[in-house]
Structure formats: C-alpha cells, structure tokens
GUPA-111038 format. One record per residue (C-alpha): residue in one letter; x, y, z. Coordinates in steps of 0.02 Angstrom, whole numbers, plus 50000, padded with zeros to 5 digits. Each point is the difference from the previous one (the first is absolute). Layout:
<rs>
+---------+-------+-------+-------+
: residuo :  east : north :    up :
+---------+-------+-------+-------+
:       a :     X :     Y :     Z :
...
+---------+-------+-------+-------+
</rs>
This chain:
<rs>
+---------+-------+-------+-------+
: residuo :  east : north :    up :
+---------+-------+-------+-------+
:       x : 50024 : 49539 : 49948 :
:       x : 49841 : 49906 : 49957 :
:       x : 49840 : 50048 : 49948 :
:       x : 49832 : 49913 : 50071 :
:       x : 49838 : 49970 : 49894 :
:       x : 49870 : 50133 : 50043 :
:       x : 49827 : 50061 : 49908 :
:       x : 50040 : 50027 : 49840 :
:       x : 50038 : 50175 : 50012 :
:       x : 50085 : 49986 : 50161 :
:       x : 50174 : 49941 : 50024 :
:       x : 50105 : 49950 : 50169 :
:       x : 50180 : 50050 : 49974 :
:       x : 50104 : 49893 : 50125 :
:       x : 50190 : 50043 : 50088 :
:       x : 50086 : 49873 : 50118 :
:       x : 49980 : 49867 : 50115 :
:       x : 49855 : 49832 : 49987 :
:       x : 49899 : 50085 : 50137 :
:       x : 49992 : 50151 : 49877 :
:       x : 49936 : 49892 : 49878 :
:       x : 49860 : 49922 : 50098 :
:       x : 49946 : 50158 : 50044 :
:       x : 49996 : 50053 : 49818 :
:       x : 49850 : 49888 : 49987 :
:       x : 49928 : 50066 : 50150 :
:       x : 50004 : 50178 : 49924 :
:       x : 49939 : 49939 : 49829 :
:       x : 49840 : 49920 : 50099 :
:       x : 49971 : 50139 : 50090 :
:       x : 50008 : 50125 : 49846 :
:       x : 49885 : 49903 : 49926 :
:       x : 49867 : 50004 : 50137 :
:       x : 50022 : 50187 : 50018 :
:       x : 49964 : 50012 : 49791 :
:       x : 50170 : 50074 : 49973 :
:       x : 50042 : 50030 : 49820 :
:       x : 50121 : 50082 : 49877 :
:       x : 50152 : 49988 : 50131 :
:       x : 50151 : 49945 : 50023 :
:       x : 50066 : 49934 : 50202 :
:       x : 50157 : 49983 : 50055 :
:       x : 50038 : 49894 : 50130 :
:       x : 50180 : 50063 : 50052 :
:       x : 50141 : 49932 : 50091 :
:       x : 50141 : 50092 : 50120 :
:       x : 50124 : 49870 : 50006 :
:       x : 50121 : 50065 : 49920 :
:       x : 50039 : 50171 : 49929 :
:       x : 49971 : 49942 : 49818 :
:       x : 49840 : 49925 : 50035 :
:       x : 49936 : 50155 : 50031 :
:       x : 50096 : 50083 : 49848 :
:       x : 49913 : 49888 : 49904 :
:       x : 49807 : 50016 : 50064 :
:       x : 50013 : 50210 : 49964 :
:       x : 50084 : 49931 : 49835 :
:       x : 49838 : 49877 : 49958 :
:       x : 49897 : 50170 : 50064 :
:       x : 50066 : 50113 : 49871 :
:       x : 50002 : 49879 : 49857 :
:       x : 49820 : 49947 : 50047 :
:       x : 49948 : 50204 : 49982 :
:       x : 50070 : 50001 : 49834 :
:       x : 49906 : 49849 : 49937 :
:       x : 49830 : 50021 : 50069 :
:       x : 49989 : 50188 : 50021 :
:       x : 49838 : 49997 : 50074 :
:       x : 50004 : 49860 : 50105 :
:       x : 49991 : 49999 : 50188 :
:       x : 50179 : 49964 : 50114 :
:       x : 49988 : 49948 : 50125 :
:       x : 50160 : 49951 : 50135 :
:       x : 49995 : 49893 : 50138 :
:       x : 50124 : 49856 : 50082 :
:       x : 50146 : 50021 : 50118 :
:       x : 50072 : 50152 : 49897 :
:       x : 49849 : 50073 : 50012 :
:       x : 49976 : 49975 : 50203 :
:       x : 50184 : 50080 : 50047 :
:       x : 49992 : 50134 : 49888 :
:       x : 49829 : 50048 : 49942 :
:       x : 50060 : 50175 : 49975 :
:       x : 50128 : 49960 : 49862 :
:       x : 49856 : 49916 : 49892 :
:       x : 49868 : 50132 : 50022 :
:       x : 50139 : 50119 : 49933 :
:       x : 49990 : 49903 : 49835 :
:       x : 49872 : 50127 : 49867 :
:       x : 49961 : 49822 : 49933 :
:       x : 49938 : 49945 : 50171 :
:       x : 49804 : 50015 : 50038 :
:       x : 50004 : 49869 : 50156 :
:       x : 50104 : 49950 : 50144 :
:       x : 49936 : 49854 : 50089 :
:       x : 50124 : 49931 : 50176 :
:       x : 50009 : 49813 : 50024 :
:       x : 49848 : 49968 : 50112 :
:       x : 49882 : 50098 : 49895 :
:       x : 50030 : 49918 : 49834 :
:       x : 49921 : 49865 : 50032 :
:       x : 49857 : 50074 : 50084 :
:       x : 49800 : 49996 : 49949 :
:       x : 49969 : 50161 : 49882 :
:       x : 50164 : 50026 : 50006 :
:       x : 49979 : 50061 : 49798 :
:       x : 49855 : 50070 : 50020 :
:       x : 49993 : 50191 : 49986 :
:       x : 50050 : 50095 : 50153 :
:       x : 50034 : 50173 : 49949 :
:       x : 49986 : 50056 : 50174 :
:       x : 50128 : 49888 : 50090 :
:       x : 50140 : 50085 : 49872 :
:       x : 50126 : 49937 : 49873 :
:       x : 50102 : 49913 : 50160 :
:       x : 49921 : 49846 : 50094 :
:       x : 50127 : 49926 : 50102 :
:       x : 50015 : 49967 : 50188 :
:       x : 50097 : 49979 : 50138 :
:       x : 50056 : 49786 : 49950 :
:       x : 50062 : 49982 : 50168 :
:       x : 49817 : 50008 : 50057 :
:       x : 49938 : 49857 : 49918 :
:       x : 49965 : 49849 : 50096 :
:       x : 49931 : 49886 : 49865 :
:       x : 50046 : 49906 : 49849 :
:       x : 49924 : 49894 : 49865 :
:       x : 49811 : 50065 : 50036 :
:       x : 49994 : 49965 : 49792 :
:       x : 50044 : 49836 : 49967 :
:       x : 49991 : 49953 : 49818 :
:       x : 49974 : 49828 : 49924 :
:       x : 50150 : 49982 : 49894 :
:       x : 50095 : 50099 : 49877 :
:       x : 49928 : 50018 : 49845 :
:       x : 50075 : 49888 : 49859 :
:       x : 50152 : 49943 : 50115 :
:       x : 50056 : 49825 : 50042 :
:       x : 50021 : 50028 : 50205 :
:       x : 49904 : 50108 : 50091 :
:       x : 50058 : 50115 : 50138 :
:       x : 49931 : 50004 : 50167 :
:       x : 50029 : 50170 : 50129 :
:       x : 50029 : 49964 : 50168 :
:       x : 50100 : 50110 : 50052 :
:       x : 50036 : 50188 : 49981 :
:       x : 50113 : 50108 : 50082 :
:       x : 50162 : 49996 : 50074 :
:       x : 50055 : 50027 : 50180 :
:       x : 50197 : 50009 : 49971 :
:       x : 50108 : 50130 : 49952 :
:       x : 50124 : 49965 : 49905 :
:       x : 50122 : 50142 : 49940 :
:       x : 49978 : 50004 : 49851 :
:       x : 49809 : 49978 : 49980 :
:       x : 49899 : 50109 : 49950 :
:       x : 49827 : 49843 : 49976 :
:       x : 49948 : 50028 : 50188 :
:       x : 49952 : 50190 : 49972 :
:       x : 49897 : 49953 : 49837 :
:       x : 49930 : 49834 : 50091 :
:       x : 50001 : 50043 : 50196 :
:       x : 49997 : 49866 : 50132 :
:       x : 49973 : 49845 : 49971 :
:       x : 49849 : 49944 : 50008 :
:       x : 49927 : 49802 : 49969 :
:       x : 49835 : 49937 : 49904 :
:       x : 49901 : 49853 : 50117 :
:       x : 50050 : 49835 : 49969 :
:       x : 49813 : 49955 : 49968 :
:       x : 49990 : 50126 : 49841 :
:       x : 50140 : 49939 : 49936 :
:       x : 49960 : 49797 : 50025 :
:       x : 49829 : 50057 : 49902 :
:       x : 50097 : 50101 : 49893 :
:       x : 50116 : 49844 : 49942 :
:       x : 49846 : 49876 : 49990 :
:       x : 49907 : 50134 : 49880 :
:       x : 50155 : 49988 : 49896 :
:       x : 50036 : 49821 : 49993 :
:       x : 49803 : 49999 : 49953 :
:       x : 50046 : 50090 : 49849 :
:       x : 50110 : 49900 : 49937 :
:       x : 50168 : 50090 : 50070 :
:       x : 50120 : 49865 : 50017 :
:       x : 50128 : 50129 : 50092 :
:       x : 49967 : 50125 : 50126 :
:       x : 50152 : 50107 : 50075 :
:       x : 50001 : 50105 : 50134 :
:       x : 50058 : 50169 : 50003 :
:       x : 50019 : 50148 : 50105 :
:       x : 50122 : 50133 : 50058 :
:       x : 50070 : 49907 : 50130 :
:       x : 49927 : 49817 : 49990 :
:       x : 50084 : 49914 : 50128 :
:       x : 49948 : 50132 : 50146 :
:       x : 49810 : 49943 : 49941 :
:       x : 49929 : 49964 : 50190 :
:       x : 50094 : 50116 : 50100 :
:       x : 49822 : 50133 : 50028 :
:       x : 49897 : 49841 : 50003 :
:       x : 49898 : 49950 : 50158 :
:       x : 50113 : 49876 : 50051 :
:       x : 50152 : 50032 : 49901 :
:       x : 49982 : 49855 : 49877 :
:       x : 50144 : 49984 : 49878 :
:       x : 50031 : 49995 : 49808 :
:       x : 50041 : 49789 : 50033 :
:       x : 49821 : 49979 : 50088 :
:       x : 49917 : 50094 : 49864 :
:       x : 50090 : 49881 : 49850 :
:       x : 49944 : 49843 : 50090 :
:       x : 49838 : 50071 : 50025 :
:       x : 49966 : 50016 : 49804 :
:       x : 50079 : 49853 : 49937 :
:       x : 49903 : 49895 : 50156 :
:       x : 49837 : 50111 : 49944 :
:       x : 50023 : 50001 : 49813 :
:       x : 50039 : 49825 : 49945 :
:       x : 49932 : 50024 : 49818 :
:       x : 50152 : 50151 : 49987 :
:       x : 50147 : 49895 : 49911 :
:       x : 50154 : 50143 : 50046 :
:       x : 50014 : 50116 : 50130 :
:       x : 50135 : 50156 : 49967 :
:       x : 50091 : 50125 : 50114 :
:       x : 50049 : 50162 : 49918 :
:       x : 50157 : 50114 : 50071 :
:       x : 50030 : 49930 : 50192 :
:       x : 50132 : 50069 : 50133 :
:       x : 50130 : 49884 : 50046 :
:       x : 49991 : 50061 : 50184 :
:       x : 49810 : 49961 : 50013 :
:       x : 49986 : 49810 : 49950 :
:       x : 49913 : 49914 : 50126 :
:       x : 49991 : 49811 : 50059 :
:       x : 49832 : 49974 : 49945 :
:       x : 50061 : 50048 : 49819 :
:       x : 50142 : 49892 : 50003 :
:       x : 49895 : 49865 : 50056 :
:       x : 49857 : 50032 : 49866 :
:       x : 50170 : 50008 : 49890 :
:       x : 50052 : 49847 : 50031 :
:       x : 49843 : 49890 : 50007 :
:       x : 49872 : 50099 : 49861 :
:       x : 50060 : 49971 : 49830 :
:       x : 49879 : 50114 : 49962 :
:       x : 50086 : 50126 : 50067 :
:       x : 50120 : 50058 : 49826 :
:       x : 50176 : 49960 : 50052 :
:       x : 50068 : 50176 : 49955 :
:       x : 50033 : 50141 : 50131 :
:       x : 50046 : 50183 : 49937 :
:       x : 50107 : 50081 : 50150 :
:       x : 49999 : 50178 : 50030 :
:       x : 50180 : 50001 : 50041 :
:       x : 50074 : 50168 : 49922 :
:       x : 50175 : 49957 : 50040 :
:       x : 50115 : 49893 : 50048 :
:       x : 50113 : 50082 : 50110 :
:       x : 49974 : 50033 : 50178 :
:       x : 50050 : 50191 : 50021 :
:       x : 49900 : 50063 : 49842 :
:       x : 49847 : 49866 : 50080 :
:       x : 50008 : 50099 : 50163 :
:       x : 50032 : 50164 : 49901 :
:       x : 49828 : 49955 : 49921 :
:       x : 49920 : 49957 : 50166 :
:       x : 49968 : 49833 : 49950 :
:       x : 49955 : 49866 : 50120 :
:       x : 50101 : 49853 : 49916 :
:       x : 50197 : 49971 : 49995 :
:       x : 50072 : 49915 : 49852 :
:       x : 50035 : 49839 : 50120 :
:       x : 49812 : 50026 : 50042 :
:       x : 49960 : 49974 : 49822 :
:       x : 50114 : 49871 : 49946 :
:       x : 49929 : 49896 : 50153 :
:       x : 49821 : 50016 : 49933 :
:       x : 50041 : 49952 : 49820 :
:       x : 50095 : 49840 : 50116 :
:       x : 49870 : 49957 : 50087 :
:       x : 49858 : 50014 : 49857 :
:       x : 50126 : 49882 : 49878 :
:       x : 50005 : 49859 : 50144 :
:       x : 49789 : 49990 : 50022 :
:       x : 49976 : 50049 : 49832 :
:       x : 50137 : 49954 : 49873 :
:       x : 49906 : 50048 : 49839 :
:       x : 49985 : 50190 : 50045 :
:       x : 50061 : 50118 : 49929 :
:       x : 50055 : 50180 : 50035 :
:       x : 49988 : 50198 : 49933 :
:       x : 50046 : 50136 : 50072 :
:       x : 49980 : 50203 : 50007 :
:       x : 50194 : 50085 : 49988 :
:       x : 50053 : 50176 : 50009 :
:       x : 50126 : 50045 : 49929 :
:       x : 50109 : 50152 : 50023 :
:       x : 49905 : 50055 : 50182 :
:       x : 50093 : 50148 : 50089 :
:       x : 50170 : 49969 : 50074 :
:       x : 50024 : 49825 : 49917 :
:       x : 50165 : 49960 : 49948 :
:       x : 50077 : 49886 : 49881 :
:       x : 50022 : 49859 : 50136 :
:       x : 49842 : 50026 : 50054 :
:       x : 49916 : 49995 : 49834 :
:       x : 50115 : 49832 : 49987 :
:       x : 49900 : 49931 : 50147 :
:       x : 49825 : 50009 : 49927 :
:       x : 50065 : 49940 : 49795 :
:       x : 50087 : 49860 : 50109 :
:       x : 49826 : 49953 : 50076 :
:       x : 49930 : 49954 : 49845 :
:       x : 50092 : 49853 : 49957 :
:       x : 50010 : 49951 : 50201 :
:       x : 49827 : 49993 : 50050 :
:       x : 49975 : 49920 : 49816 :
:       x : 49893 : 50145 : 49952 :
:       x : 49894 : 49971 : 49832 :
:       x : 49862 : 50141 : 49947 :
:       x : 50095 : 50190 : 50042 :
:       x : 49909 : 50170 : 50020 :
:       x : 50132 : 50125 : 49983 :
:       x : 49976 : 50163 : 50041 :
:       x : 50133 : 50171 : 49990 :
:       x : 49986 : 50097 : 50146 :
:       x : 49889 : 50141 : 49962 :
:       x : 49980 : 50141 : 50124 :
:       x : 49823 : 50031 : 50078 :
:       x : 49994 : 50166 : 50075 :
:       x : 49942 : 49981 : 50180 :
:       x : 50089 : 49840 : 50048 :
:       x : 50156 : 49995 : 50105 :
:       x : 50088 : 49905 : 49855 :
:       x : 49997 : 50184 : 49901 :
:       x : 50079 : 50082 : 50115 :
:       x : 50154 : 49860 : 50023 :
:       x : 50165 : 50035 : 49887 :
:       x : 49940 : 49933 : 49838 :
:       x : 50095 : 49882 : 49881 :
:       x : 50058 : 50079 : 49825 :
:       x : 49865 : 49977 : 49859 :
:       x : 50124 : 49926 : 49880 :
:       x : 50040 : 49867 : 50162 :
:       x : 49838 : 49970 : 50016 :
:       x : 49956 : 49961 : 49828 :
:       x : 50150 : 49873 : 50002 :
:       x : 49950 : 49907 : 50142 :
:       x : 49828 : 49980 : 49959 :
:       x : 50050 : 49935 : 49829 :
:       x : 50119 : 49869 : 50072 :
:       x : 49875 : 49944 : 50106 :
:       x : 49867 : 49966 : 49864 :
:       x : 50160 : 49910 : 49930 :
:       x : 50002 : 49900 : 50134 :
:       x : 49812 : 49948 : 49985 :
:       x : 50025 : 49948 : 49856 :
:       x : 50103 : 49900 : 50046 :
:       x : 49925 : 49920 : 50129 :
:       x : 49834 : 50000 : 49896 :
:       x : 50090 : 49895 : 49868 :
:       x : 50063 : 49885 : 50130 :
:       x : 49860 : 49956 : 50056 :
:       x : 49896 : 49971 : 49829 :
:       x : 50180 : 49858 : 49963 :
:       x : 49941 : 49916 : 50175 :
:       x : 49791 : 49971 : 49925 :
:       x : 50066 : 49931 : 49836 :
:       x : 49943 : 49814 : 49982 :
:       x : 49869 : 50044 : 50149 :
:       x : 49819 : 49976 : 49988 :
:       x : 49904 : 50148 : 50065 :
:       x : 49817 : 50073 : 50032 :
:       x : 49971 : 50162 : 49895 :
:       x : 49843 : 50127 : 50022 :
:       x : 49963 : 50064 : 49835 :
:       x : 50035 : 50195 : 50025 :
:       x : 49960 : 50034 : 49794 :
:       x : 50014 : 49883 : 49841 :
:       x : 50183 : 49893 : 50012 :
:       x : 50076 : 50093 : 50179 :
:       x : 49963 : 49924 : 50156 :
:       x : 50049 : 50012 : 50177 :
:       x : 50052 : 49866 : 50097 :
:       x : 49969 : 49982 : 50192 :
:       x : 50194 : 50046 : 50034 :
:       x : 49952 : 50172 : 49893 :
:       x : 50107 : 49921 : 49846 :
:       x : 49950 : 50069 : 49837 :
:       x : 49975 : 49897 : 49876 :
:       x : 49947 : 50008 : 49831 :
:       x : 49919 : 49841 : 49909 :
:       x : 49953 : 49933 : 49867 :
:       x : 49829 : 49901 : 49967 :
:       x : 49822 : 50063 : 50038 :
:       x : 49956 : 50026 : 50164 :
:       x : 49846 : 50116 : 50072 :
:       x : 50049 : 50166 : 50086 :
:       x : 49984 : 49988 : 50188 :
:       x : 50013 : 49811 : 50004 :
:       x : 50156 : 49897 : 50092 :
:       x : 50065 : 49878 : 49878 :
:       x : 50134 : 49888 : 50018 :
:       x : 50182 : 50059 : 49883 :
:       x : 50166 : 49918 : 49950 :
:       x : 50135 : 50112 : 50013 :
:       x : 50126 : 49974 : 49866 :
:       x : 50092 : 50161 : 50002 :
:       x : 50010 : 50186 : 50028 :
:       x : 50048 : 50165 : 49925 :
:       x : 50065 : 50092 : 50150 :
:       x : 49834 : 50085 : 50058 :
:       x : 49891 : 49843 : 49996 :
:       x : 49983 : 49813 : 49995 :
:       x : 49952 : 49931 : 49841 :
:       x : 49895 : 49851 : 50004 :
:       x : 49859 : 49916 : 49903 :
:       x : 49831 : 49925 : 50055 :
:       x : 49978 : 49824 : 50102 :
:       x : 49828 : 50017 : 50002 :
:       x : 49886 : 50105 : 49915 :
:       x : 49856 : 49992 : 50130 :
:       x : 50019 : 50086 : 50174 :
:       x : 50099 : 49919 : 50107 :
:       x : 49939 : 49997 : 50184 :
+---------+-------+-------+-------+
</rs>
C-alpha cells in the first residue's frame, strides 16, 4: 500500500500491482481538475483476499482520523464488488475502474447515486489519460495495455479489468519521447497482460514490434523496462529486440504460478513447466546477462507435497533470482474456490519455504555481481537499481534519477553493496 501526492487536502491511497500505481496519478490529476478537496481515494486491489481486507481496513481507519473527510473507493475491489464497499457507513463514493479516471469524475453528482460503476467488460479503450511521469519517482510508467482476455482459475483481475484491450503504438512512442524529454532515464511498461499488447490492433502487431519501435523512435531514452510478462506469450520480435537492444533491461519477471504441470493445467494456464524452463534457456543463450523473477502460488487447491516439490525445485533450476510469493487465497467466483482446498496451516508452510527459497536464490545471485561493475538508476539517496533489477545500495553522491556507474564489493542478502565509480551520470 502506497500513497500518491495529491492537493494538499487530498490524498490517493494505493493497493496492489504497478499499473495500480500509475493510475494513482491518473486519479490524483483528475481530482485535481474536478477541485476535489478534503478526501481521501482508494485505489483498491482484488488480487488476493487480503488485499481487499486491507483496503476496508485503510477505509475504517481513514473515518476515524478525518471524520469529516470525503471516501471515496475505487480500483479492482471496487469494480467486482461495488456492493460490499457501498455497505461501508464510512463510504460516501463508489467509483468502478473505467470511471475513475474519467473527466468530472469528482465533481458533484448527487443524481447519478452513491454507486458509479459499469459493466468493465464493455470498455473498449485504454490509456485515453496518459500522464507525463510519476511524480517524484526515478522511472516512469507507461500504460499500454489493460485488460485481460484469459481465464485463469484462479483469477479473479479479468472481472475488475475486462478484456484486454491495447493503447496505439503512436501514443505510446509520443508518450516515451515526452518522458525521455523530461529527463526520465527509465521508462517501463506495464499493463495487465503486457505481452498480449497487439492482439485488438489493426493488424495484430506484437509486444516485440512495439519495443523496437520505441527504442528505434526514442534514441535519447537510455533503458527500456518490461513489467510482469507471460512465459507463453514471448514473441520472436522480443527475443530479437532482446538480444540485439541493450537498451532493452536484461531482466524478465514470468508469470509462471507454478511449477508443476497438473496444478498449471488445474489453473488453466497456457505454459508447462518444460515450456518455461525452455524460455529461461533460450533467453540465457541470446542474452546471458538476464536475469529472472517470477510470480508462485503456493498452496493452490489439490496440490500435494510432490507437487509443491515441483515448483520449490524450479527455483534453483531455471536459476530463478527476484520471487513473488503468494498463499493461495480463495476468490469467491473463480473455479479455483470451488476445487478441494489445501489446509491453511499447509498453506502457510509452503508459502514460507518458498520465500526461503528466494532467498536463497536472491543471495546467490547478489555472490555472482560481487567484483562486477554495474549501471545503477538512482531510485532515492544511496539505493539504486541496476538494469538486471539488482538492488544496490551505494555509497558516494550521486543525483536521484541519474545512471551512474558502481563497484560492487559486497552484499547483505537483500542487496548489492557497492560504492561510486563516477559521480557524474554515466551514459
């Protein structure tokens, strides 16, 4: 949870995923040009079943603190179960996905009710507000996709985003340039579903076209980022732009979910674990330097201790670095709920040896950048990130959004520690 810089009186409470967070600053832009004061939006997620415990959490706390202040609820959350929220005494708003973002959106509309959300699966367009940058970030975040067209089983996103929808590669080419203009010496692009980007397009471009398009388009932009892909989507163009742009950040994070093939088809994904452990192979031979997350579940319905082992196993085999892990939570309306569900107490255990095993692997790979020279955007005063997504925290001066160049002499388990080669930006 995050909050986002809003007029003064006026503050954006964030749940979830990047694409949340971008829109955060829509919302805050938008408040602002509708005059909206003396409130308090949250920007929910549905993710998970604690996300959501959380936002109504945030809601009551909020109540308590600013007893006269305007509440206003809006995000995924908000979009699948609008009904749950406007239940809340401490509620005055409830805003769906497509209309937070919308032109007097905040603006006083007694007559259209306390409830303004609509049918999601109706919308057909996304990023109609692009911003110009995050406000006092070191990347900014681009939109340019929305939506999802799969269903996996235990997903509840698609019924908060609908279908998947894709922004025109020429807003998003001017988008980047305005960016780079402004100094942003990182741009990543995010979505629901990034790697379907194309698929509604005249012409079907795909995700690969639109990468080479930017970096071709957008000299001046020093790195180019890819948030959350699917490993059954990567197309040749992307592997090409992979292994000829090193502009393009060497650092995929793979949807995966699981590493064994009966819970993968359980979960109606389109990958099998050979599927994924040939992409991480094929990405290592064109592009040795990358490196790899992942999203894991652990605990989904019906898995079993060997096939638990098969996804902590894939860790350490497809040489896994950066680890989401995530405890099966239920999400009433998915086929997941209704499968036979793994105890609590199981649950709990798994996902904790998991994280374990990040850990691991995270510490692993911090030993291999020891002694290495590498590139570092200033994210805040003494962290950087480097262009494999390596953490790194520095010492010596160095401005915040600039790429400098750091000796790594060590690390601490979480992070490389390095010091300064140069104290200018390094291009």
């Amino acid at each position: 949870m995050s909050d986002v810089a809003a007029p003064a009186d006026v503050d954006v409470v964030t749940f979830g995923c990047r694409l949340n967070a971008y829109e955060s600053e829509i919302i805050r832009k938008q408040a602002a040009a509708d005059g909206l004061s003396d409130a308090v939006v949250f920007n929910t997620c549905a993710v998970t079943g604690e996300a959501v415990r959380q936002a109504r959490q945030a809601i009551r706390k909020a109540r308590r603190e600013r007893p006269g202040a305007k509440l206003i609820v809006t995000g995924c959350a908000a979009q699948i179960d609008p009904a749950a929220f406007s239940a809340m005494p401490e509620v005055d708003l409830v805003l769906g996905n497509a209309e937070k973002s919308a032109p007097g959106a905040y603006l006083p509309q007694p007559e259209l009710g306390r409830v303004r959300v609509n049918d999601i699966m109706s919308v057909r367009e996304t990023a109609g507000h692009l911003i110009d940058g995050l406000k006092d970030r070191a990347r900014a975040y681009v939109e340019v996709q929305n939506g999802c067209d799969h269903r996996c089983t235990f997903c509840i996103i698609p019924y908060g985003r609908g279908n998947s929808r894709s922004a025109a590669a020429g807003e998003v080419v001017a988008q980047v340039k305005r960016l780079a203009a402004q100094g942003y010496r990182e741009v990543v692009l995010t979505g629901v579903d990034v790697t379907s980007w194309g698929a509604d397009l005249p012409g079907q471009p795909t995700l690969g076209q639109l990468v080479g398009r930017i970096l071709k388009l957008v000299p001046e932009l020093p790195r180019l980022r890819l948030s959350s892909i699917d490993a059954a989507e990567i197309d040749p163009d992307l592997m090409a732009c992979l292994a000829a742009e090193p502009r393009l950040m060497p650092y995929l994070h793979l949807s995966l979910q699981a590493g064994d093939d009966m819970i993968l088809k359980r979960m109606k994904r389109r990958h099998s674990r050979a599927d994924a452990l040939k992409l991480v192979a094929s990405v290592r031979a064109i592009r040795p330097d990358t490196a790899f997350g992942a999203d894991l579940i652990a605990g989904f319905p019906t898995e079993t201790e060997g096939m638990f082992e098969n996804t902590l196993s894939l860790v350490e085999e497809a040489g896994l670095s950066f680890l989401h892990v995530f405890p099966y939570s239920a999400r009433p309306g998915t086929p997941a709920a209704r499968m036979p569900a793994v105890a609590g107490a199981q649950v709990k255990a798994r996902a904790a040896r998991l994280r374990a095993a990040g850990e691991a692997a995270l510490a692993r790979h911090l030993q291999r950048q020891v002694g290495c020279r590498l590139m570092g955007l200033v994210e805040r005063n003494g962290v950087a990130r480097a262009e494999d997504f390596t953490e790194i925290a520095f010492t010596g001066g160095a401005e915040v959004g600039s790429i400098v160049a750091l000796s790594v002499t060590g690390h601490d388990g979480k992070r490389a520690l390095a010091h300064t080669l140069a104290l200018q930006a390094a291009e």
